[in-house]
Short mmCIF file of the C-alpha atoms (twelve columns), coordinates in Angstrom:
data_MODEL
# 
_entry.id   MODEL 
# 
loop_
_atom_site.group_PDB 
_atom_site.id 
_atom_site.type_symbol 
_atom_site.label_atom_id 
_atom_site.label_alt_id 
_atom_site.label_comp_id 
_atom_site.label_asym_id 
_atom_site.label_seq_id 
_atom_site.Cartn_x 
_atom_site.Cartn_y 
_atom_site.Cartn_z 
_atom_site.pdbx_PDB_model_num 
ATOM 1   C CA . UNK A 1   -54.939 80.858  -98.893  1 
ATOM 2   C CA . UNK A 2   -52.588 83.751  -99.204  1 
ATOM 3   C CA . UNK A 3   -53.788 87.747  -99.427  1 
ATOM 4   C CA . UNK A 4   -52.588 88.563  -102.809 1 
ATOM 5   C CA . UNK A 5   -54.245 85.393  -104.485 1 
ATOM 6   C CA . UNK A 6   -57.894 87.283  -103.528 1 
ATOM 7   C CA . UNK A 7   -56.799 90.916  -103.320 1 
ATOM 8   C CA . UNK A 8   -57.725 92.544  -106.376 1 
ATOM 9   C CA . UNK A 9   -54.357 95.154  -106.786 1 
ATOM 10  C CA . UNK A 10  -56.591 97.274  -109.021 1 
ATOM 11  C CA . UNK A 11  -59.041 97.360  -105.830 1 
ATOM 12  C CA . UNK A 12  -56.824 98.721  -103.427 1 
ATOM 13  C CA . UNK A 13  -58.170 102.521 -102.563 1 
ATOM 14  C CA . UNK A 14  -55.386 104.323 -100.164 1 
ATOM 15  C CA . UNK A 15  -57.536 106.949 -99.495  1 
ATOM 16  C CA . UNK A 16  -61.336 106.136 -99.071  1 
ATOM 17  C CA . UNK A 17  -63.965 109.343 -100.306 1 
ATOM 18  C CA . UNK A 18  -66.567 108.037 -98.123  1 
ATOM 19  C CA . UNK A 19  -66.513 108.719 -94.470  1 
ATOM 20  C CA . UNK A 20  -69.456 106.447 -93.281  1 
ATOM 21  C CA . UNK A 21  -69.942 102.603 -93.660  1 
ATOM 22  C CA . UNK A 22  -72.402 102.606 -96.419  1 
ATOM 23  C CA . UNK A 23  -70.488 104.847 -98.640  1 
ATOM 24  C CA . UNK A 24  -67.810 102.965 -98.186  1 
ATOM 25  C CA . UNK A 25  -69.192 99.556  -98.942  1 
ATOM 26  C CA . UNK A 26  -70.279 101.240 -102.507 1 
ATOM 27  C CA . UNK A 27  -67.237 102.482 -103.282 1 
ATOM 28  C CA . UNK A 28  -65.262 99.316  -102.694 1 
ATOM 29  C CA . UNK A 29  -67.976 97.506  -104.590 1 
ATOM 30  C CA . UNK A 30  -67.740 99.831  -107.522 1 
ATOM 31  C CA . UNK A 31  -63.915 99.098  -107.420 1 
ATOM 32  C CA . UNK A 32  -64.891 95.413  -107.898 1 
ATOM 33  C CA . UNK A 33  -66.713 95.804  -110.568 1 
ATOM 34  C CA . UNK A 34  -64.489 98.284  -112.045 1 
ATOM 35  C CA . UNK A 35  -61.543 95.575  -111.898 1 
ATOM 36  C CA . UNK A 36  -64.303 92.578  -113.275 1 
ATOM 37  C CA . UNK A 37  -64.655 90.868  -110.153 1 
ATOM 38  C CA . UNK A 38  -67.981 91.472  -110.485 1 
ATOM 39  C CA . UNK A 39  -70.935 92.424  -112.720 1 
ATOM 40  C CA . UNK A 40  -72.135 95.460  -112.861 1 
ATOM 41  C CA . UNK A 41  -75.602 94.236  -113.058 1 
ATOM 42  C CA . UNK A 42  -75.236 92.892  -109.731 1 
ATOM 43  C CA . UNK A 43  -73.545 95.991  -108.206 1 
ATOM 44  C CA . UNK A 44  -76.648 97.207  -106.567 1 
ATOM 45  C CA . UNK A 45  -77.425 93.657  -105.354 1 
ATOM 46  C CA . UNK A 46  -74.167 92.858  -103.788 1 
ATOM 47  C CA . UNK A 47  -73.979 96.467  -102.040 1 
ATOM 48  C CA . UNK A 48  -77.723 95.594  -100.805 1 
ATOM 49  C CA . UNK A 49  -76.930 92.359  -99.542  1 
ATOM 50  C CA . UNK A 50  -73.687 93.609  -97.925  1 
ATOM 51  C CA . UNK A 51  -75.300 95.544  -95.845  1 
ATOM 52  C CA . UNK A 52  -78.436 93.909  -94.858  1 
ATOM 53  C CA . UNK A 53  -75.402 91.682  -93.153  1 
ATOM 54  C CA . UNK A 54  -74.161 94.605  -91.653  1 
ATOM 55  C CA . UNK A 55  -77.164 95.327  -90.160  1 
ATOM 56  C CA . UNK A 56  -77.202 91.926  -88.725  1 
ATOM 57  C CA . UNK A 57  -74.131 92.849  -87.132  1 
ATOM 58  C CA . UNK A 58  -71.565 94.590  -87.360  1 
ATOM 59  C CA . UNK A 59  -67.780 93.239  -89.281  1 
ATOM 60  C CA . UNK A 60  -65.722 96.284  -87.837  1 
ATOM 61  C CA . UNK A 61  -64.732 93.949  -85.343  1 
ATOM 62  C CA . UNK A 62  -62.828 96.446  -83.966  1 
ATOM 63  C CA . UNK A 63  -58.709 97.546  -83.111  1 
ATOM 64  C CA . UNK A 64  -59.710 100.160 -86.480  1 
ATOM 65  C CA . UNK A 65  -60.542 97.075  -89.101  1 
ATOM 66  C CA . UNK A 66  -63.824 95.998  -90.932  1 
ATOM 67  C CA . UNK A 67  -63.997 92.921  -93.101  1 
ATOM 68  C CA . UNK A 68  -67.655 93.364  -95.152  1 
ATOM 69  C CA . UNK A 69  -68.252 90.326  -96.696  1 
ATOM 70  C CA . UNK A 70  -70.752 88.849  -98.964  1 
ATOM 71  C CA . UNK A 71  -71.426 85.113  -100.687 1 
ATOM 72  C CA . UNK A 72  -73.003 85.307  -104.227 1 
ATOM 73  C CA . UNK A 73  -74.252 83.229  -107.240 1 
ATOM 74  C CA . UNK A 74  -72.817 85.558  -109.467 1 
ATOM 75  C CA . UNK A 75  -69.397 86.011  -108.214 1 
ATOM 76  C CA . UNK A 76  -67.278 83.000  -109.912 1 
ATOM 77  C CA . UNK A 77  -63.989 83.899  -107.835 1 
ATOM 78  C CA . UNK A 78  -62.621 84.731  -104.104 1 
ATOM 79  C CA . UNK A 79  -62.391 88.425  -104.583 1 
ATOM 80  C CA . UNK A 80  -60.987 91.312  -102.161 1 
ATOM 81  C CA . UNK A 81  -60.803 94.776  -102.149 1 
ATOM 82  C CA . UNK A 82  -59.088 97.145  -99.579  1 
ATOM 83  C CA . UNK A 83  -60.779 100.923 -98.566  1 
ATOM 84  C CA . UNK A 84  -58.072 103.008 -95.787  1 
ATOM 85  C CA . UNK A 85  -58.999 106.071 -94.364  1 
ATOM 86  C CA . UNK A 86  -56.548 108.322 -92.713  1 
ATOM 87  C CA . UNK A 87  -59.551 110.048 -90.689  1 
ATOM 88  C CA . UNK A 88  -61.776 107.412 -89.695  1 
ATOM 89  C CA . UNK A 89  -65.044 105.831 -91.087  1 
ATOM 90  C CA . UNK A 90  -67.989 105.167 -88.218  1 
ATOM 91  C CA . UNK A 91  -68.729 101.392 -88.634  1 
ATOM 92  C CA . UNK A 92  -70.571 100.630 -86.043  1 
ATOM 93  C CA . UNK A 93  -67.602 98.538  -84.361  1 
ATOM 94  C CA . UNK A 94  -67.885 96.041  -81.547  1 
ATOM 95  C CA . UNK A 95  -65.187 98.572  -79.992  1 
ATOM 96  C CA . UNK A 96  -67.121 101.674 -80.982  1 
ATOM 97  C CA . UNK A 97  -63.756 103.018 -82.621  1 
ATOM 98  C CA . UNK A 98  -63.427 104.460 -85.996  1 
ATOM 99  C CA . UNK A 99  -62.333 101.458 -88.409  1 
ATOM 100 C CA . UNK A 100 -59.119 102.820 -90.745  1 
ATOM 101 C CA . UNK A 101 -59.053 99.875  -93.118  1 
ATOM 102 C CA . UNK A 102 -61.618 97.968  -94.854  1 
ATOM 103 C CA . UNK A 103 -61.532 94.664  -96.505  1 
ATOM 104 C CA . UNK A 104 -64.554 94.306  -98.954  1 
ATOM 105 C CA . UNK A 105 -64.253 90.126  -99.717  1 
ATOM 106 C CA . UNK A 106 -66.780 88.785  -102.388 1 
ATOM 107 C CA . UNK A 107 -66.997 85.177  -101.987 1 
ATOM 108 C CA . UNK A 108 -68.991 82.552  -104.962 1 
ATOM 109 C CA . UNK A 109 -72.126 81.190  -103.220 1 
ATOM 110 C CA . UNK A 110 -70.715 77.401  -104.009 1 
ATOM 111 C CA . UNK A 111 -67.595 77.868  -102.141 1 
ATOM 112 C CA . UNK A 112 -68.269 77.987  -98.511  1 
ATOM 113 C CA . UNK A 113 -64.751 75.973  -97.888  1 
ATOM 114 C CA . UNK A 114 -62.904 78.721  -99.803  1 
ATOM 115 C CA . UNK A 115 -64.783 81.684  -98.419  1 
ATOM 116 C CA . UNK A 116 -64.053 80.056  -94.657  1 
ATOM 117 C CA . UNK A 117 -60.043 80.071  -96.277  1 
ATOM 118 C CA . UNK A 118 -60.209 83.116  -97.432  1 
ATOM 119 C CA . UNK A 119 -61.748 84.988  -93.878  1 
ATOM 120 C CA . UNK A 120 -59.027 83.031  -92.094  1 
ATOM 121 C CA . UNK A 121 -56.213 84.406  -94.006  1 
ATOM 122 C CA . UNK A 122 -57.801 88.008  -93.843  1 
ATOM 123 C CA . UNK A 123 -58.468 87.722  -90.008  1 
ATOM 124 C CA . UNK A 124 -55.428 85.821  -89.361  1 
ATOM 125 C CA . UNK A 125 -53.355 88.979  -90.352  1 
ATOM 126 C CA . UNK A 126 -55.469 91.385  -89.013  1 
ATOM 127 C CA . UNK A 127 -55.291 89.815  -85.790  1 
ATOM 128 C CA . UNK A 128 -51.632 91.086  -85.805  1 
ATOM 129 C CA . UNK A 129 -50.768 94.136  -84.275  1 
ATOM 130 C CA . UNK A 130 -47.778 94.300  -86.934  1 
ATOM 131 C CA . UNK A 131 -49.783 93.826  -89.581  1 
ATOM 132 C CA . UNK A 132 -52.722 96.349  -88.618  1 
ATOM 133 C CA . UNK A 133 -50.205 98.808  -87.989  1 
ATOM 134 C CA . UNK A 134 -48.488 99.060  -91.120  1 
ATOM 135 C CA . UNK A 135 -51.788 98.419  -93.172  1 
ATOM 136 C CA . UNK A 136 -53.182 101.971 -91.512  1 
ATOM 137 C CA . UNK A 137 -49.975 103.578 -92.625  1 
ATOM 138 C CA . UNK A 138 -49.817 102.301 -95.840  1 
ATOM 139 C CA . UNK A 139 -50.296 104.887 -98.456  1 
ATOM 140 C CA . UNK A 140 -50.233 103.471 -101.650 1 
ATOM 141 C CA . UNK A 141 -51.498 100.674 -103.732 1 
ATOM 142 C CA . UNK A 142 -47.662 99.728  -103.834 1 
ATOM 143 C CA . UNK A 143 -47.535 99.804  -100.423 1 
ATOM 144 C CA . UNK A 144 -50.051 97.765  -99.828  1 
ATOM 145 C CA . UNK A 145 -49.820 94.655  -102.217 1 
ATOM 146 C CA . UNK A 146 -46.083 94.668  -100.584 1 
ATOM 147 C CA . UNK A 147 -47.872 94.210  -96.714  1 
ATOM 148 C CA . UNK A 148 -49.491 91.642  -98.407  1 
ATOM 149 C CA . UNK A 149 -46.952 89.538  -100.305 1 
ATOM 150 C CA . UNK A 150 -45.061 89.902  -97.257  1 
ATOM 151 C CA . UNK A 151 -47.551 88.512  -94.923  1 
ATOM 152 C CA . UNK A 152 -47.830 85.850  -97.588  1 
ATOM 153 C CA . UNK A 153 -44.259 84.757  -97.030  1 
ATOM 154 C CA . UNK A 154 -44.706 84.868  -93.498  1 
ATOM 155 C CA . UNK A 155 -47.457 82.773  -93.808  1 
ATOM 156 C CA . UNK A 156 -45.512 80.180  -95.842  1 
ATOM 157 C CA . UNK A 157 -42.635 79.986  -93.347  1 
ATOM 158 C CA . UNK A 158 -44.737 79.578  -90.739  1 
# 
């Protein structure tokens, strides 16, 4: 599965308002919605749910990444959204390090194959020094969505 099929480019925030975990999980939620991968109606559901996961443990999984995820009835696609933060958001990481970029992924309740595809790909790059690296400098939407095409590629040739 490759990044830009499940990144929503209208979801891509270079610069994240909130400075703690649960603002930030709203905001990237609202950016969903905002872009139609998902209903408003649900909004406050999703965020809830997102974080009662959270609390289960946390997804900043450290080296300054967080991947908040969520399965749901009402979402009908794989859908991703990407938070950075030039100064740091306290996400309770297994490292206890700030986390510098998020990625929100809203996954349909029916899929568990896809959302499994979808986690790999997202992990699978973040795993990558390389990849972390030039996703915390990134600063703009453009920027971004070009990390991600060409980790794509890379993904293809390999």
């Amino acid at each position: 599965m490759k990044l830009t099929e499940i990144v929503v480019q209208g979801a891509v925030i270079p610069e994240l308002k909130a400075n703690e975990r649960d603002g930030v999980v709203e905001e990237l939620v609202d950016v969903l919605v905002s872009c139609g991968a998902a209903k408003p109606a649900h909004r406050d559901e999703l965020v809830k749910k997102i974080l009662a996961r959270e609390k289960q443990g946390s997804t900043g999984f450290g080296k300054g990444v967080a991947v908040p995820h969520v399965k749901h009835e009402s979402v009908t696609r794989m859908r991703a959204a990407i938070g950075l933060s030039s100064r740091g958001v306290e996400f309770a990481s297994l490292d206890k390090q700030p986390v510098y970029s998020v990625i929100l992924l809203l996954s349909p309740a029916d899929q568990p194959e896809e959302h499994l595809q979808a986690m790999e790909a997202i992990f699978g790059n973040l795993s990558k020094d390389t990849f972390r690296r030039f996703l915390h400098q990134a600063h703009s939407v453009e920027e971004v969505m070009s990390l991600l095409e060409e980790a794509d590629s890379q993904q293809l040739a390999g």
